[in-house]
Backbone as ProteinMPNN parsed JSONL, in Angstrom:
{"seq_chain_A": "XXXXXXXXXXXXXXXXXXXXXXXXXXXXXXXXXXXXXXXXXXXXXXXXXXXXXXXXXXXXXXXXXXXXXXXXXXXXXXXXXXXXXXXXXXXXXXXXXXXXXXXXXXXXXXXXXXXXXXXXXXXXXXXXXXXXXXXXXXXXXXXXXXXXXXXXXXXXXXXXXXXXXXXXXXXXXXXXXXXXXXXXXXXX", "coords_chain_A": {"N_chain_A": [[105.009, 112.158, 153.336], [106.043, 112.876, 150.594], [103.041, 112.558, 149.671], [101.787, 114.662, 150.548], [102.792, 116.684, 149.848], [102.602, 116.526, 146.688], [99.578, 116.875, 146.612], [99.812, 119.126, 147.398], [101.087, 120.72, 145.171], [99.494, 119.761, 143.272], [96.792, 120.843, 144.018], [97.953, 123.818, 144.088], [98.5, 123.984, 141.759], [95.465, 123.217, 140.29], [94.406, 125.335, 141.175], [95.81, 127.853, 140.033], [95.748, 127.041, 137.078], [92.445, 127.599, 137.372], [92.115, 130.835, 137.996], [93.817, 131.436, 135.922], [92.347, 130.684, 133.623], [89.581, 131.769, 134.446], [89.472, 134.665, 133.55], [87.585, 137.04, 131.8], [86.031, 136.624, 128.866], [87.412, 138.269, 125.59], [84.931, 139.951, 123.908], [83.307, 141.168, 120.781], [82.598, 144.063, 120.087], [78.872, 144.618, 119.852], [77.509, 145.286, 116.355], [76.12, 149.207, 116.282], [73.043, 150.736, 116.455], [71.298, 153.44, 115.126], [69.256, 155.6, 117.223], [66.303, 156.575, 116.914], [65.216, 159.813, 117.859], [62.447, 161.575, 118.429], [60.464, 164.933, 119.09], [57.886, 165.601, 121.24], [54.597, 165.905, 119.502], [53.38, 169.356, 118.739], [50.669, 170.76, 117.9], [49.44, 172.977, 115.543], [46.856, 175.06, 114.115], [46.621, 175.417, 110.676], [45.487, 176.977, 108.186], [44.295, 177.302, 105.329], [43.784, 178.925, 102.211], [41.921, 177.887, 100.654], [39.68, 177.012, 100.74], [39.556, 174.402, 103.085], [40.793, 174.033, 106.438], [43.381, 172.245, 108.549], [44.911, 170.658, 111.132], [48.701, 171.082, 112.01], [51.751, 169.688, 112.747], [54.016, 171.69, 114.597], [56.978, 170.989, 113.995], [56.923, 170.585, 111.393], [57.229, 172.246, 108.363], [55.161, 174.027, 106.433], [54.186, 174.513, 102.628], [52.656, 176.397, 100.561], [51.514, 175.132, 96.95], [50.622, 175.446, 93.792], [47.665, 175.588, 93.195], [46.146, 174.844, 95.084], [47.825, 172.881, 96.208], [49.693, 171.295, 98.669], [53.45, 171.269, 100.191], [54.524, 169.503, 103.021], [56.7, 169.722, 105.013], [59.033, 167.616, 106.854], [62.695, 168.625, 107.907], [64.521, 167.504, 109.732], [64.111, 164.685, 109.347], [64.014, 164.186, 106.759], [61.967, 164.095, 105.041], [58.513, 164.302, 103.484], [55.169, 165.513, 103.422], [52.817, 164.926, 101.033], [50.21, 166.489, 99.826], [47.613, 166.746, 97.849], [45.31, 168.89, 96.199], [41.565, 168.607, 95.086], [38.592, 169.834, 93.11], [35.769, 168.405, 93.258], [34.248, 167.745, 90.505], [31.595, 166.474, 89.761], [32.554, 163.76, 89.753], [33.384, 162.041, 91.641], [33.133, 159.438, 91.73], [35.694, 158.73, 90.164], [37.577, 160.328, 91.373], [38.041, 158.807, 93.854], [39.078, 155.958, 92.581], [41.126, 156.373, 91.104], [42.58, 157.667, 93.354], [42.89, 154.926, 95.058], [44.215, 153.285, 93.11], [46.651, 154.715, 93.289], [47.356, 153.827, 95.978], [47.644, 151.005, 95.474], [49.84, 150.926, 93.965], [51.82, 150.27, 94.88], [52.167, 147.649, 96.004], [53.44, 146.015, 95.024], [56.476, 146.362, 96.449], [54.928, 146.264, 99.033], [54.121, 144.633, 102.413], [52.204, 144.715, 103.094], [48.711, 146.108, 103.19], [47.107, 148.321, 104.999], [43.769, 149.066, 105.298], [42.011, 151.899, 106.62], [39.375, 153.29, 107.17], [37.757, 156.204, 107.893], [35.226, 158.163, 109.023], [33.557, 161.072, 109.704], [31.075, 162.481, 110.679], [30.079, 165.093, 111.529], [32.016, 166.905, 110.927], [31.79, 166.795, 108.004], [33.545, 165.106, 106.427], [34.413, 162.206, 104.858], [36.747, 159.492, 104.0], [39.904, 157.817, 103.773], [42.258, 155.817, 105.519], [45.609, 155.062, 104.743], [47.809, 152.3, 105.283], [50.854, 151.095, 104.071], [52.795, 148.22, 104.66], [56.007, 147.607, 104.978], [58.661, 147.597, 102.276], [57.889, 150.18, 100.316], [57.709, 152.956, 98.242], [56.24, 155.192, 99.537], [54.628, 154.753, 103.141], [52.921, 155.713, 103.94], [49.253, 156.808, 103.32], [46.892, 158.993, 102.23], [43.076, 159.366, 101.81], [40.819, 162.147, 101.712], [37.458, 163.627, 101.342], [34.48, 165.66, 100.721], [32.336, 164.779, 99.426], [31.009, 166.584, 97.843], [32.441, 168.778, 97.192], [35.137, 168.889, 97.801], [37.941, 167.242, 97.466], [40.759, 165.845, 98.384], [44.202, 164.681, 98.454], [47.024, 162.284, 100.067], [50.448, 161.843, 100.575], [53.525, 160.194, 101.907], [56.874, 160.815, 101.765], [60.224, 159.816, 102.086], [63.326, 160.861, 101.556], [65.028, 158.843, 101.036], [66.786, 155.776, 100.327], [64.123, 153.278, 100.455], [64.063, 151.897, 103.02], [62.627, 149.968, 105.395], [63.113, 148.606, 107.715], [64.919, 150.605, 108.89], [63.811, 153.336, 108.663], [61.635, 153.041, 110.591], [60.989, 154.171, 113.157], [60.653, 157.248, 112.191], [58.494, 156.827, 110.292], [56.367, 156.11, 111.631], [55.946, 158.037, 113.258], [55.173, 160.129, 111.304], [53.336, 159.046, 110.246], [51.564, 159.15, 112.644], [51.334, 162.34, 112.233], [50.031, 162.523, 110.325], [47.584, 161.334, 110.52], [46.075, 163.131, 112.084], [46.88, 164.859, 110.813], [44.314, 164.533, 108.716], [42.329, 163.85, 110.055], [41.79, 166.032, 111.667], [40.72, 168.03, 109.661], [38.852, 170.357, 108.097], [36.114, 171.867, 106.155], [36.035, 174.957, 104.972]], "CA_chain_A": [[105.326, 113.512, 153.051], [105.443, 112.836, 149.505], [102.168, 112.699, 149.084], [101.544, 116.114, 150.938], [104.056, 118.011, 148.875], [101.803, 115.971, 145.721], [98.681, 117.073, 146.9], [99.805, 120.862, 147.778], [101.377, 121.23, 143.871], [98.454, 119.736, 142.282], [96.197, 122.141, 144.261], [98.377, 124.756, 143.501], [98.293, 124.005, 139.238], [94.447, 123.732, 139.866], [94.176, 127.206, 141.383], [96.751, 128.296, 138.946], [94.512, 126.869, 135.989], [91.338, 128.116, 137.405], [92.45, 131.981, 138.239], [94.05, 131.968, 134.286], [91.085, 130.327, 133.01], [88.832, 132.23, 134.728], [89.171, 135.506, 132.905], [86.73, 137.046, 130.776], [86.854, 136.584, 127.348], [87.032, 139.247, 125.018], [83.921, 139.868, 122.561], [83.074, 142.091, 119.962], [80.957, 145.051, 120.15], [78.017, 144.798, 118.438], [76.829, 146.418, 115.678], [75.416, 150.137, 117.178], [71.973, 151.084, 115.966], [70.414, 154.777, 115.822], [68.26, 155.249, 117.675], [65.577, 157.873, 115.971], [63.769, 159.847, 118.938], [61.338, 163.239, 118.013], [59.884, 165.798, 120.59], [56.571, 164.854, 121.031], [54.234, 166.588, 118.6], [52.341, 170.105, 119.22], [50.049, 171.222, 116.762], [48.609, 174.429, 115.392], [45.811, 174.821, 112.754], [46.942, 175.731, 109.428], [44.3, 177.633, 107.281], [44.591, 177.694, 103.797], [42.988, 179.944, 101.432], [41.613, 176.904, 99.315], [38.412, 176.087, 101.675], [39.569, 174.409, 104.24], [41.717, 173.929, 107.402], [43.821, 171.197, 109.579], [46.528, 171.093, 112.173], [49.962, 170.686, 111.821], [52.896, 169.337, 113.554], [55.344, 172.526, 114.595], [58.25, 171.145, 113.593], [57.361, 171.003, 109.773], [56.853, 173.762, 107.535], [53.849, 174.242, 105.205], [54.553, 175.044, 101.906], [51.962, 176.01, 99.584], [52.155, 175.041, 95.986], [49.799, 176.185, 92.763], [46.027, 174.663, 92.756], [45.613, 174.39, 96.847], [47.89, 171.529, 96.705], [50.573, 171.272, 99.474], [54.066, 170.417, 100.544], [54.467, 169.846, 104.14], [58.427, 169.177, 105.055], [60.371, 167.527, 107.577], [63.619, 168.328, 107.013], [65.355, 166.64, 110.431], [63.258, 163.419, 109.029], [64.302, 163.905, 105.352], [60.601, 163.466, 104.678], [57.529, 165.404, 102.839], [54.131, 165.002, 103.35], [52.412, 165.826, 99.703], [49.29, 167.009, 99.401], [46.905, 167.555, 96.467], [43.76, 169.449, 96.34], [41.278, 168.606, 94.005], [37.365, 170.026, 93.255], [34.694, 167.71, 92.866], [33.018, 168.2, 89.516], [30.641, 165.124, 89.551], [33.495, 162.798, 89.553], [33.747, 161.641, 92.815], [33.9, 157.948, 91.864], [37.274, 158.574, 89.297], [38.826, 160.59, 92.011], [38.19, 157.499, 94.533], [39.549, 154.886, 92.083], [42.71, 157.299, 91.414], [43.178, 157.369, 94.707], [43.075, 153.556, 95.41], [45.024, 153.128, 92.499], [48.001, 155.073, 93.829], [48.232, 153.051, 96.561], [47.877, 149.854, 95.454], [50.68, 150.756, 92.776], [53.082, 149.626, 95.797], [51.762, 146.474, 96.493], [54.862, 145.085, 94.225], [57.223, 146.216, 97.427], [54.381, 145.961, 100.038], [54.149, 143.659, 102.702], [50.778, 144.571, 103.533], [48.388, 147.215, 102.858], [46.145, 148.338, 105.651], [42.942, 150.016, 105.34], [41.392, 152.33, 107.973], [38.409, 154.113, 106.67], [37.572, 157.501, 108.214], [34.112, 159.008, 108.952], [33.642, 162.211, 110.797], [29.696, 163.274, 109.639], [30.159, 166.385, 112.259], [32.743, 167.908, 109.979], [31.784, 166.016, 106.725], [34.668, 164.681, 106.332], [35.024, 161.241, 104.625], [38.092, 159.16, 104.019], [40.134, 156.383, 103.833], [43.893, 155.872, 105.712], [46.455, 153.337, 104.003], [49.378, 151.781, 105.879], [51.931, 149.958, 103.633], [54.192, 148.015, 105.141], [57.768, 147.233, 104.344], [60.154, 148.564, 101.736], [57.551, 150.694, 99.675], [58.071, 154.209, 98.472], [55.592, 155.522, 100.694], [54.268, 154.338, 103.872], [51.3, 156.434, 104.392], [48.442, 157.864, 102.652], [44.836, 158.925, 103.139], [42.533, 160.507, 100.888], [39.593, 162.642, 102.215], [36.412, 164.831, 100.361], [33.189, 165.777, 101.497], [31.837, 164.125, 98.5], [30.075, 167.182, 96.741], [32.924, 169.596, 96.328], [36.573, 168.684, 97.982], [39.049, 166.209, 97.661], [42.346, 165.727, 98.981], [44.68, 163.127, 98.568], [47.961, 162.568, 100.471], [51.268, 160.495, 101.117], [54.206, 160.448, 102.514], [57.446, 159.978, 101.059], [61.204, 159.755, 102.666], [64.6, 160.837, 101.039], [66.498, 157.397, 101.238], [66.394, 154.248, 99.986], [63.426, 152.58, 101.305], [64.482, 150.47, 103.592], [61.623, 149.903, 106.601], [63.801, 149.003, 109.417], [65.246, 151.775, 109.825], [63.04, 154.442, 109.083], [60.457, 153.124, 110.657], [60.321, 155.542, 113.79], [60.074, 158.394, 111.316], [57.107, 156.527, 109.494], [55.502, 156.143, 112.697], [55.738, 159.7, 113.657], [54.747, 160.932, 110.058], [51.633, 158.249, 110.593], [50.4, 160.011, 113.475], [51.034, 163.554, 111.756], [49.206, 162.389, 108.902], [46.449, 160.968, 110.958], [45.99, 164.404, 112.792], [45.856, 166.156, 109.429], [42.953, 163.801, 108.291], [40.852, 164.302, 111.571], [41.662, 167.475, 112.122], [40.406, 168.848, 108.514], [37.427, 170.82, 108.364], [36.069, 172.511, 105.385], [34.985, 176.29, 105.144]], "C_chain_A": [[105.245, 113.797, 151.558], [104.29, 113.206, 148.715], [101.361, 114.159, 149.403], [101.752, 116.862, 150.096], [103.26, 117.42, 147.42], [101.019, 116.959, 145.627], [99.134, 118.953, 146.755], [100.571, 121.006, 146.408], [100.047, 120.443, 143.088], [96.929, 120.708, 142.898], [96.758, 123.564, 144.324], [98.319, 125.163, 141.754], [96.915, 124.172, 139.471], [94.032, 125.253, 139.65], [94.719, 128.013, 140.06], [95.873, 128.619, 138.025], [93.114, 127.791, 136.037], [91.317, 130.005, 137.841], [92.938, 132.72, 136.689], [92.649, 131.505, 133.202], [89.705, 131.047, 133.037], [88.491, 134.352, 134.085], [88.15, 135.911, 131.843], [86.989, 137.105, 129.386], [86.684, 137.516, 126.69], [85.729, 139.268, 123.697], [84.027, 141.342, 121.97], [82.413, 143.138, 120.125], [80.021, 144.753, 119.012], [77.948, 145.668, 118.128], [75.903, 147.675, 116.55], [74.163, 150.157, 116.341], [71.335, 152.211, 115.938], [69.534, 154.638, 116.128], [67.668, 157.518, 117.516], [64.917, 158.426, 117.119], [63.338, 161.377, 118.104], [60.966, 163.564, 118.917], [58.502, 165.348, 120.186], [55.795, 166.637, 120.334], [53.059, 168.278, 119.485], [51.703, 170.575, 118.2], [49.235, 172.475, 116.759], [47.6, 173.958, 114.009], [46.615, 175.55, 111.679], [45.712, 176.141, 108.576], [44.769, 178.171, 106.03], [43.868, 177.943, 103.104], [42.323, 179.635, 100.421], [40.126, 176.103, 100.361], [38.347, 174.948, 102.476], [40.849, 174.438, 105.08], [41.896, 172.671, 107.878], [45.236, 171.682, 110.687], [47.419, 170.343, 111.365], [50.862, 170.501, 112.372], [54.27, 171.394, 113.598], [56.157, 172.181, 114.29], [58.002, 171.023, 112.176], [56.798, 172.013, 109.557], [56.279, 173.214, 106.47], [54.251, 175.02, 103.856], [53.495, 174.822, 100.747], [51.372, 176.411, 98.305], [50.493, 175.687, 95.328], [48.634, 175.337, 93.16], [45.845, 174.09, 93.941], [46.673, 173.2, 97.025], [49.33, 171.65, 97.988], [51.635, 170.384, 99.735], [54.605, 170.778, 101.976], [56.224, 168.903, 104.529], [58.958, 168.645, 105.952], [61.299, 167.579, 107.475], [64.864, 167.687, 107.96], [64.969, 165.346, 109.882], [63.847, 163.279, 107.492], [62.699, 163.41, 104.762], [59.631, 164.701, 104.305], [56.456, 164.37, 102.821], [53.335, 165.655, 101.814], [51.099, 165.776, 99.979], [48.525, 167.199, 98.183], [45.224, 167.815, 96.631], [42.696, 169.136, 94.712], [39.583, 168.808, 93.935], [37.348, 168.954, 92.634], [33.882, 167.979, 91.875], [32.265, 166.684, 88.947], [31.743, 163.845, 89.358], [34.264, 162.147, 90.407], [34.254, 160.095, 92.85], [35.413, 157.908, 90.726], [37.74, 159.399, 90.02], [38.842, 159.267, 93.48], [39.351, 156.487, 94.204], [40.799, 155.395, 91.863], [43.018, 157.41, 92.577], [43.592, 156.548, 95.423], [43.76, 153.152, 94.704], [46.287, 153.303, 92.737], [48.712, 154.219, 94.896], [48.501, 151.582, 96.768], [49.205, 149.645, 94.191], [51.974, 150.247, 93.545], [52.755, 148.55, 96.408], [53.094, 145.426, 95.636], [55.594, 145.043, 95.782], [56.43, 146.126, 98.648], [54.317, 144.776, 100.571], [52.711, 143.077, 102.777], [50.31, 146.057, 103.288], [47.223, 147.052, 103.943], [45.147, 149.514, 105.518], [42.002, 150.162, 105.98], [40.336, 153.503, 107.44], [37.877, 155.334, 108.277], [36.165, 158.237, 108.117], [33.924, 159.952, 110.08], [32.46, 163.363, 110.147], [29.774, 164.639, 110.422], [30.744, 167.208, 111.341], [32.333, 167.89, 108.146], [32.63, 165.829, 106.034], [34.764, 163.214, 106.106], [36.127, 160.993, 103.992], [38.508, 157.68, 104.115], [41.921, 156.878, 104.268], [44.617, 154.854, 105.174], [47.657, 153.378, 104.993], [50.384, 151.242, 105.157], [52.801, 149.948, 104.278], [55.374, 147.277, 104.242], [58.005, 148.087, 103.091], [59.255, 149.332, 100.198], [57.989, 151.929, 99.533], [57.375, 155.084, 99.453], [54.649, 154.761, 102.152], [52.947, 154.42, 104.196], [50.679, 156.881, 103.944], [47.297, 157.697, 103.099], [44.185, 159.784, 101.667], [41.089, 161.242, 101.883], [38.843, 163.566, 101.372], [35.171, 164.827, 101.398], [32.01, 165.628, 100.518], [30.899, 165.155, 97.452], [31.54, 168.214, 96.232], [34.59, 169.494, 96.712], [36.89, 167.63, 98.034], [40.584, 166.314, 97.647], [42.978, 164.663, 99.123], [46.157, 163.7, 99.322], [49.156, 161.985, 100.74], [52.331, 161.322, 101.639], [55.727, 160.298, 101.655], [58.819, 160.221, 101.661], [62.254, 159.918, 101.528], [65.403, 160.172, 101.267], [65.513, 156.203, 100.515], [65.169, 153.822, 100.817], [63.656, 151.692, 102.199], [64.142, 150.145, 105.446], [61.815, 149.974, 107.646], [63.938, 150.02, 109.979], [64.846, 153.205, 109.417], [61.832, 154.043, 109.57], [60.321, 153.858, 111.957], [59.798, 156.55, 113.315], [58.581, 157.819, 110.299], [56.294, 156.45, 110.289], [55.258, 157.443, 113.205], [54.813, 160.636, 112.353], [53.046, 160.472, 110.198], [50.797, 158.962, 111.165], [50.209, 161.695, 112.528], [49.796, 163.246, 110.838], [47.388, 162.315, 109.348], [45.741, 162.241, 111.958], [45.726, 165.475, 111.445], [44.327, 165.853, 109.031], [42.577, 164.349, 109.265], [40.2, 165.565, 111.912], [40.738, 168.788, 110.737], [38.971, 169.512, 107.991], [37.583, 171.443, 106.831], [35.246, 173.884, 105.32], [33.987, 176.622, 104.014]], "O_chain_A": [[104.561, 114.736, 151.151], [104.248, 113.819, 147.648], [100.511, 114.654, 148.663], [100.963, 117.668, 149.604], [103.413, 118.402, 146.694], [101.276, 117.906, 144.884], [98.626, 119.753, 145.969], [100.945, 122.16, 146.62], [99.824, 120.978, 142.003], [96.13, 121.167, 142.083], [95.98, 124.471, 144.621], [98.174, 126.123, 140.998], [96.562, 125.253, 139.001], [93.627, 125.978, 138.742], [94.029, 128.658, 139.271], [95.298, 129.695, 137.859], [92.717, 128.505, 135.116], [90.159, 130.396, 137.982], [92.7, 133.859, 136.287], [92.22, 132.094, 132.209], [88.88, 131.044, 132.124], [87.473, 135.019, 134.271], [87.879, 135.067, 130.989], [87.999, 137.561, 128.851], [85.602, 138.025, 126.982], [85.796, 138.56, 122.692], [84.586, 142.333, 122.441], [81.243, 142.872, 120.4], [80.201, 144.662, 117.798], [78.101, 146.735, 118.722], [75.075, 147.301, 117.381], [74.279, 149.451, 115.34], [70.535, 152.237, 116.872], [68.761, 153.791, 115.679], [68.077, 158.66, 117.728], [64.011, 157.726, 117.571], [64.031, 162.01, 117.308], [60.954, 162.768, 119.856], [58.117, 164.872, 119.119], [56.13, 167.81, 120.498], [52.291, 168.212, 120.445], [52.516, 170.901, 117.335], [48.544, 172.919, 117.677], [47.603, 172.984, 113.256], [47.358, 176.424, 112.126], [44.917, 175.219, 108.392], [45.429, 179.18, 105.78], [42.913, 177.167, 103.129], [42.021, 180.375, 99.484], [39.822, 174.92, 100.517], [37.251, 174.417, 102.656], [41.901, 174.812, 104.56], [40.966, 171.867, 107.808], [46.053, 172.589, 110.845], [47.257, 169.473, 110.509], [51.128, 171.606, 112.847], [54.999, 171.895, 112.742], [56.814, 173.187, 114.022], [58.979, 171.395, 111.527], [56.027, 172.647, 110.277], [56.645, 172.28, 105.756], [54.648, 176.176, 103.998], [53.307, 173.779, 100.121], [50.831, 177.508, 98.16], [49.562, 176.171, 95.972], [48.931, 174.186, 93.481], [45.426, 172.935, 94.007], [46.455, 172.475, 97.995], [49.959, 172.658, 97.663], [51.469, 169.165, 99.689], [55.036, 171.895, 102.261], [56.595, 167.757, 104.278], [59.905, 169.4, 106.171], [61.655, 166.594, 106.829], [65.938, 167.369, 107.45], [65.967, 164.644, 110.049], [64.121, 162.141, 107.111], [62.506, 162.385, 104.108], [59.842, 165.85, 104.692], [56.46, 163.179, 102.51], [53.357, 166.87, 101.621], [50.806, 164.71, 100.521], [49.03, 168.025, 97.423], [44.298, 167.119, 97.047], [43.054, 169.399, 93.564], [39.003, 168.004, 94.665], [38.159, 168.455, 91.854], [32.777, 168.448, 92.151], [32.474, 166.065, 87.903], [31.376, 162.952, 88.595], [35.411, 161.738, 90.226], [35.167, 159.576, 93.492], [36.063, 156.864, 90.671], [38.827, 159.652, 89.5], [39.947, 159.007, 93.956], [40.259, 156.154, 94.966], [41.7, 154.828, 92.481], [44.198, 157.103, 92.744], [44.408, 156.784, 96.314], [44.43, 152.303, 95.292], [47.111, 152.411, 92.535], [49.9, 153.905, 94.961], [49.158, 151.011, 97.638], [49.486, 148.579, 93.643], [52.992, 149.878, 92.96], [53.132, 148.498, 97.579], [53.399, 144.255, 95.863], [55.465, 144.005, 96.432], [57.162, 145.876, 99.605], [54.386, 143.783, 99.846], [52.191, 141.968, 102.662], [51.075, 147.016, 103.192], [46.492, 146.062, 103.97], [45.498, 150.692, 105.591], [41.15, 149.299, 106.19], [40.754, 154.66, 107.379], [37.75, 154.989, 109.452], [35.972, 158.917, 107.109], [34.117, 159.632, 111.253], [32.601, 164.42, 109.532], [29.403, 165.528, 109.655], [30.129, 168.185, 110.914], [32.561, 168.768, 107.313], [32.632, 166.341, 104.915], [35.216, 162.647, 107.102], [36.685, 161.912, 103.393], [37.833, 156.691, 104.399], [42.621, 157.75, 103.753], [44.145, 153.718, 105.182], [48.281, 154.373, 105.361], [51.093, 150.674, 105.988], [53.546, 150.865, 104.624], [55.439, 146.641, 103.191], [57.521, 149.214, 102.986], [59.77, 149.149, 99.095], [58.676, 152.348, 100.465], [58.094, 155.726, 100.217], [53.771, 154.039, 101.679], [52.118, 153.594, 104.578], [51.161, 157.998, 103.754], [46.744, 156.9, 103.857], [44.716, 160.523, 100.839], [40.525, 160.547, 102.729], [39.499, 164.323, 100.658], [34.981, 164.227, 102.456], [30.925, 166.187, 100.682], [30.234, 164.727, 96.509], [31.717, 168.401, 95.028], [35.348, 170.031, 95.904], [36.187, 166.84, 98.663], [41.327, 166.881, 96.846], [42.55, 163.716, 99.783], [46.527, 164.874, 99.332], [48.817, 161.161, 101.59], [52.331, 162.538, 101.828], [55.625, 159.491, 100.731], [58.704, 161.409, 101.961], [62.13, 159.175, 100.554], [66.501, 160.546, 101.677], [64.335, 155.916, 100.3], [65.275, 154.073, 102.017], [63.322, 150.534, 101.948], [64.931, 150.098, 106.39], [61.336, 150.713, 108.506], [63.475, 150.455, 111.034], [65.506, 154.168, 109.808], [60.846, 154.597, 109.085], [59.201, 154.369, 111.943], [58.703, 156.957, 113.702], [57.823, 158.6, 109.724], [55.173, 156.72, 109.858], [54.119, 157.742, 113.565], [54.018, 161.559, 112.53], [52.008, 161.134, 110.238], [49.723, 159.395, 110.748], [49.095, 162.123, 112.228], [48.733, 163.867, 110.827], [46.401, 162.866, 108.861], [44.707, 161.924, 112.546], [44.914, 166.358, 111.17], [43.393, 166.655, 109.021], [42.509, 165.578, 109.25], [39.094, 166.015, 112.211], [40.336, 169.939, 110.913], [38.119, 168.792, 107.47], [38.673, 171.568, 106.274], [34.04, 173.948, 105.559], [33.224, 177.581, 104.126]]}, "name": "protein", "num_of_chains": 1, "seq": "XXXXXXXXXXXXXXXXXXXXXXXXXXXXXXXXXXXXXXXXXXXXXXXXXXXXXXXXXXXXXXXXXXXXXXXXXXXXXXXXXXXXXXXXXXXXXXXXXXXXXXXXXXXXXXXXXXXXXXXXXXXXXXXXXXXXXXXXXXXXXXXXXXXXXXXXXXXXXXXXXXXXXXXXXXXXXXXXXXXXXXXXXXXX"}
């Protein structure tokens, strides 16, 4: 009998044990993360009174400055796309090299610089797109001319610290805008 009455308190302490043991343990919450979303983009043409046209994302506003050049705003994004217009007076290769210049001046904080050249002989529209990645001041630029009489250069640039992680939905969204202005840009 002993060993009954044994047996039935040491399977009683196991249970015991394994019913207090068996609780979950408490953890931490993690860290939250925003999470950046945008309406997906619709675009209208924009025609400006400086020889030529492109589309533009509806949710920014066009704003435009002395000598054709433009500032195009997000202001849920904290971000501006800049613009500058510039004629061609035989000097197509020193507005090139100024242009490649600019964006290799962030190759200090770049991780990488990608370049996506742009031809569109229908419109006459050449070009070049840049990507920098990581914690540069701008992410995105392009330049485009039609090599006898326009050029346009363009970037991007964000109101915060640079800091890639976490704007990079909004650099990805600005990307495509950007890449929709280029394409889309015709000259009259």
């Amino acid at each position: 009998m002993k060993t009954t009455i044994s047996n039935y308190l040491f399977f009683v302490f196991v249970v015991s044990l394994t019913l207090i043991g068996c609780k979950d343990a408490t953890l931490p919450k993690p860290k939250a993360q925003l999470r950046l979303s945008y309406p997906n983009p619709t675009y209208n043409l924009y025609q400006a009174n400086c020889g030529f046209e492109f589309d533009v994302n509806h949710i920014a506003t066009v704003q435009q400055k002395q000598n054709c050049s433009f500032e195009i705003e997000y202001p849920k994004m904290k971000a501006t796309i800049y613009m500058t217009y510039l004629p061609v007076n035989n000097d197509i290769e020193k507005l090139l090299s100024e242009a490649q210049k600019l964006t290799y001046e962030h190759v200090i904080k770049a991780d990488d610089i990608v370049e996506q050249p742009f031809i569109n002989p229908e419109n006459n529209v050449y070009g070049m797109f840049y990507y920098v990645g990581g914690n540069a001041a701008t992410n995105t630029q392009f330049y485009a001319t039609d090599s006898t009489k326009h050029f346009i250069r363009g970037s991007a640039y964000f109101y915060a610290t640079p800091n890639f992680d976490s704007i990079l939905p909004a650099v990805n969204y600005i990307k495509n805008d950007m890449r929709v202005i280029m394409e889309s840009l015709q000259w009259q």
